[in-house]
C-alpha positions in Angstrom: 7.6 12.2 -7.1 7.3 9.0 -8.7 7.0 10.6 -12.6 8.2 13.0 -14.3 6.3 16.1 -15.1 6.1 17.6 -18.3 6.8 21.4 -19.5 3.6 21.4 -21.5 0.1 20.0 -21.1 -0.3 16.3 -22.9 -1.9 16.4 -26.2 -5.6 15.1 -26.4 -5.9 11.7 -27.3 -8.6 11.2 -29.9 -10.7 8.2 -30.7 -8.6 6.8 -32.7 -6.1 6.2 -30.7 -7.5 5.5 -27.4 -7.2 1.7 -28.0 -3.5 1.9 -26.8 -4.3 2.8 -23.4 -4.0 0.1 -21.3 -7.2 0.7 -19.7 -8.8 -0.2 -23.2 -6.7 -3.1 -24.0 -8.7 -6.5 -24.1 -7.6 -9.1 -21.6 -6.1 -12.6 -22.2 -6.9 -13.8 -19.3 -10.7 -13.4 -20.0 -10.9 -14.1 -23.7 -13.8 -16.8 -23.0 -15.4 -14.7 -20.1 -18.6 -15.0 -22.4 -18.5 -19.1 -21.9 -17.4 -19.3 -17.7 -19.8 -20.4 -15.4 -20.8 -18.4 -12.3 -18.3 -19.9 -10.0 -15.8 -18.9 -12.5 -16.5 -15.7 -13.5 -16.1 -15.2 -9.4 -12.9 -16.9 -9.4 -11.5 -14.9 -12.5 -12.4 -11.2 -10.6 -11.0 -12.6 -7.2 -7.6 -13.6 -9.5 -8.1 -10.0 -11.2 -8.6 -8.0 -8.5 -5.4 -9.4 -6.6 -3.7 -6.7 -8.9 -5.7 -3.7 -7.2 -3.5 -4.6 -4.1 -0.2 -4.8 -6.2 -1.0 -1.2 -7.7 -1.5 0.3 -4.5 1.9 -1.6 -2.8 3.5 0.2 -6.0 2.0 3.4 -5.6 2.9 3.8 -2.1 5.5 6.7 -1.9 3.1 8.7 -4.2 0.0 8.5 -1.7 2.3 9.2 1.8 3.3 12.1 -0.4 0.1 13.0 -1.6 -1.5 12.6 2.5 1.3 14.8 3.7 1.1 18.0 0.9 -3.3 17.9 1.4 -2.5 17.7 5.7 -0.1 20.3 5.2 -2.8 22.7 3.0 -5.8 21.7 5.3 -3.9 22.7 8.1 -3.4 26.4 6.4 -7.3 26.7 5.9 -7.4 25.2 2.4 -10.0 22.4 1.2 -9.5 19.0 -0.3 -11.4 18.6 -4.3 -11.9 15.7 -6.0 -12.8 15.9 -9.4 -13.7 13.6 -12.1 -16.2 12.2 -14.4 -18.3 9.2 -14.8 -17.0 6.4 -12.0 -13.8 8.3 -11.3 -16.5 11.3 -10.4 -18.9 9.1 -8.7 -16.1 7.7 -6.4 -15.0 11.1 -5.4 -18.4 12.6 -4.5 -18.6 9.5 -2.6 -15.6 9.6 -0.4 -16.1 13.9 0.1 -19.8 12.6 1.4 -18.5 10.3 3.5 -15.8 12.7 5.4 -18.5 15.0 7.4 -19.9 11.8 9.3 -16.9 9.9 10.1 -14.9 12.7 10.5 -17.0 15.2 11.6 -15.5 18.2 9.3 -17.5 20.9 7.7 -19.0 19.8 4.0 -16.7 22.5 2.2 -13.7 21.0 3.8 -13.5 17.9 1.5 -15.6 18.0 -1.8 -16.5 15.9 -4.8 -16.8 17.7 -8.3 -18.5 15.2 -11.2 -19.0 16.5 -15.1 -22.2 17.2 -15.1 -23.3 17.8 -11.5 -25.5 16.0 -8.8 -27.9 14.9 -11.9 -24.4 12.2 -13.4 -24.6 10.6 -9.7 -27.4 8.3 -10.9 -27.8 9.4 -14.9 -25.3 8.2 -17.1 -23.5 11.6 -19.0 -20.5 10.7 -20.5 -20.7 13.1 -23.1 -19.8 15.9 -20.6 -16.5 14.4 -19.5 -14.6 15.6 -23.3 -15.3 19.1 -22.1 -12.4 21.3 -20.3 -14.2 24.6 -20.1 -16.6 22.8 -17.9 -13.8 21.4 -15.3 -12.2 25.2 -15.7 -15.4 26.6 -15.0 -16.0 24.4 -12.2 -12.5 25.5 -10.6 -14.1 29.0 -10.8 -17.4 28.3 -9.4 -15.6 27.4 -6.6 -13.3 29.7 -5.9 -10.5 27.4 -5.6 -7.3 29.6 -4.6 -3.4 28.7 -3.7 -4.4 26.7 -0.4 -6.7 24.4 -2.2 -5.6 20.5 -3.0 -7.3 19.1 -6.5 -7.2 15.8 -7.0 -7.8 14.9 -10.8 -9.4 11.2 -11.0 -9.5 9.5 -14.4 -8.9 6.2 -15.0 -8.0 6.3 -18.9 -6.0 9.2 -17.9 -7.7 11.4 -21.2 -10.5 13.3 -19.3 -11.0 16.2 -21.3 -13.3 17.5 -18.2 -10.2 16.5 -15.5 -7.6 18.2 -17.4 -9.2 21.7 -17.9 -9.9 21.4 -14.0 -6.1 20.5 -13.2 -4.9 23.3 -15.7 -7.5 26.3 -14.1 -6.3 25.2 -10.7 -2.8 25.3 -11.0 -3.3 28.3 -12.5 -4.7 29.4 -9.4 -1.8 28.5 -7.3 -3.4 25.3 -5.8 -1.6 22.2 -5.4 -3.0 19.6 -8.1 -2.9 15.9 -7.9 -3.4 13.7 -11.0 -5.0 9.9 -10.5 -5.0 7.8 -13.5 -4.5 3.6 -14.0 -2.7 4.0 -16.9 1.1 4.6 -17.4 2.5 8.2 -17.5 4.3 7.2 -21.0 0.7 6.7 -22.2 -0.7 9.6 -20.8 0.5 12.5 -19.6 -0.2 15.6 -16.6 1.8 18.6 -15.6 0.8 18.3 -11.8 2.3 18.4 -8.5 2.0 15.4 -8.0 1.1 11.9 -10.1 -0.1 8.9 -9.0 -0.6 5.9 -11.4 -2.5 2.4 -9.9 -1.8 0.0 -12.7 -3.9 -2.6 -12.6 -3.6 -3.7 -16.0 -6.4 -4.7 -18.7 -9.9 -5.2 -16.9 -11.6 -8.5 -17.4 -14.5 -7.0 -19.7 -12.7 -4.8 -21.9 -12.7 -0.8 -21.1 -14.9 -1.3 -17.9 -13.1 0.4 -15.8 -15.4 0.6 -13.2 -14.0 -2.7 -12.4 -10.6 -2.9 -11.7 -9.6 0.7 -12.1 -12.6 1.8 -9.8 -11.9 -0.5 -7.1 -7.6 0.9 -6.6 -9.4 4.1 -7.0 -11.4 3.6 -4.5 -8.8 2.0 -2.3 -6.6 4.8 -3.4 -9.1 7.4 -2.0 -9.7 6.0 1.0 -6.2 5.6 2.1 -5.7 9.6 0.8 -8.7 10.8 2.8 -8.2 8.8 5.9 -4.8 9.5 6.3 -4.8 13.3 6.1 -7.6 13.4 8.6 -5.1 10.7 10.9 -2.4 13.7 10.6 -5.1 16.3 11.0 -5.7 15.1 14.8 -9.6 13.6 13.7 -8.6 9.9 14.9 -7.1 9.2 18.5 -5.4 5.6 18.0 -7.5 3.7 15.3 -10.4 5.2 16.7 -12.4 7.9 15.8 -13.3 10.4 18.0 -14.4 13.2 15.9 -17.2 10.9 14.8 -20.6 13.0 14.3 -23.3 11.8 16.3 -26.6 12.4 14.1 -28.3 9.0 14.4 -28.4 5.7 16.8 -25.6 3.8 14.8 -23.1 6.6 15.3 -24.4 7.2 19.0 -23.5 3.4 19.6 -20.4 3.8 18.6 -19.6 6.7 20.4 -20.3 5.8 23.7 -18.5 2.3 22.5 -15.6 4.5 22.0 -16.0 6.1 25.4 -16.8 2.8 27.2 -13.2 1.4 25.5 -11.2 3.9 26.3 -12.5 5.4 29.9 -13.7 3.0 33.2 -17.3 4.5 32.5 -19.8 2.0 32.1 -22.5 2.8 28.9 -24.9 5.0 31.6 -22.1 6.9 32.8 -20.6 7.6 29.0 -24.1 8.9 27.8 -23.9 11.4 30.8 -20.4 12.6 29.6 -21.3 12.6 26.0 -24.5 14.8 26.6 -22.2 17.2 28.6 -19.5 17.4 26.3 -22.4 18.6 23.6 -22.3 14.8 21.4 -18.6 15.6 20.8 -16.4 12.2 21.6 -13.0 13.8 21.6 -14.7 16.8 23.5 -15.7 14.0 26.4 -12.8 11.9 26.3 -10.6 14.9 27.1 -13.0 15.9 30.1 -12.8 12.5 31.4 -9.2 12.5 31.8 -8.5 15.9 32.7 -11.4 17.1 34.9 -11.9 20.1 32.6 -15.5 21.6 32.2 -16.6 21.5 28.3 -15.6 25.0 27.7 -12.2 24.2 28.7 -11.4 21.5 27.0 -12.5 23.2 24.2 -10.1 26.1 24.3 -7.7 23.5 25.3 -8.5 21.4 22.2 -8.1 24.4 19.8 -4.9 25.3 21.2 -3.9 22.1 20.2 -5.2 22.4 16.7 -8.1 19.9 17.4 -5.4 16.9 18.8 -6.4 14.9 21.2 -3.3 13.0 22.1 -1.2 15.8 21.5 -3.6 17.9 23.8 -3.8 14.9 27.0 0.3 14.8 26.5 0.5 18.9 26.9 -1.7 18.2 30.3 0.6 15.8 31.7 3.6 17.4 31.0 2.2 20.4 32.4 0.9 19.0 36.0 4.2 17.3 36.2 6.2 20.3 35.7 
């Protein structure tokens, strides 16, 4: 782990003395953003946001840490939280919604948990993120027991709402992650694990859905991709478990089949339909001769793994 954890929950930080967190501080390098012109106001967020790069470079043991304890717990039937409030919240409803499509996993596998529910998606409620009975009770709602991951996202790091989520699910046994872009001599978590994606002041001053919501969101992407990488849902860099509910997704799936099999587009739409609109399901009927109800025992012997499912073939006409 990249910080140390304390014995005792950090105190909240008041009003007062928010100002010190570096997510608050103003600046320097934008002290006359009020008097740029367009072109530099794009060259000062392109010089700016070369830092979210640098935070996640620096906060690379954390994440491969933080990809291999949620594999390890999804793989054991447990589910994968995100919860936060304002931007932090909005980014981690987003990449839960995005999860079921790309990766074609069930909507309770990987969900997003915002102060103040569906309604602060598009309505501003701020006021509900200095609240920690509501994270707790959220933690209840549900249900969140030892297998569970909970990944507490908070750029300022003082999330009233985040905390009292992190406290009621360690409490529960689950493993508990802690996101913040501010330094853990500022702020404080006693979690499993802590990641911190300095990217220093932002260019207007507390917006951090600039800066800090753009590492977040790198940050979350490279956390949700990889565990479904270990997880078997990707078979090289493409990916096969991709959920075929409209034409754009169709077209990639039988562009996946046309790459990777000597089927034309005509012949992959005939393999897709048989295989039930399941890529992986296809692929590994293509290559093995197996009938769809094969490959699908085959595949859940194989915990849903593709390549580790085609190598078990092989090895197992050769012997």
């Amino acid at each position: 782990m990249d910080q140390s954890i304390p014995s005792t929950p950090p105190a909240p930080i008041g009003p007062s003395n928010r100002g010190h967190l570096l997510t608050e501080q103003p600046n320097s390098n934008s002290q006359n953003l009020d008097q740029l012109s367009a072109l530099e106001l794009v060259d000062l967020f392109n010089q700016e946001d070369a830092q979210t790069i640098r935070a996640i470079s620096a906060a690379r043991t954390s994440l491969a840490q933080a990809i291999e304890l949620t594999a390890t717990a999804l793989r054991k039937g447990g589910r994968l939280f995100y919860v936060g409030a304002g931007t932090s919240g909005r980014l981690g409803v987003l990449d839960a919604a995005e999860c079921p499509p790309t990766f074609c996993t069930p909507p309770e596998l990987v969900q997003g948990v915002i102060a103040g529910g569906a309604a602060a998606l598009v309505r501003s409620s701020e006021g509900l993120e200095d609240l920690p009975d509501d994270g707790a009770a959220a933690i209840a709602h549900h249900k969140v027991h030892d297998l569970d991951v909970v990944v507490g996202v908070t750029a300022g790091g003082t999330t009233s709402y985040v905390h009292g989520a992190l406290e009621a699910a360690r409490q529960r046994g689950a493993t508990t992650i802690f996101i913040a872009c501010v330094p853990a001599d500022q702020v404080q978590a006693e979690t499993d694990m802590d990641i911190r994606l300095l990217v220093g002041p932002e260019i207007l001053a507390g917006s951090t859905r600039l800066k800090a919501g753009t590492v977040t969101k790198m940050a979350l992407n490279i956390l949700s991709t990889g565990v479904m990488v270990q997880l078997g849902k990707v078979y090289g860099n493409r990916m096969v478990d991709v959920s075929v509910t409209n034409s754009k997704l169709r077209d990639r799936a039988l562009r996946i089949l046309t790459d990777l099999t000597d089927l034309n587009r005509q012949e992959a739409a005939v393999l897709l339909a048989s295989s039930g609109q399941r890529v992986k399901l296809a692929l590994l009927m293509h290559w093995t001769g197996m009938d769809a109800a094969a490959g699908e025992r085959y595949l859940s012997e194989h915990q849903g793994n593709l390549r580790q499912a085609v190598l078990a073939t092989k090895a197992g006409s050769s012997g």
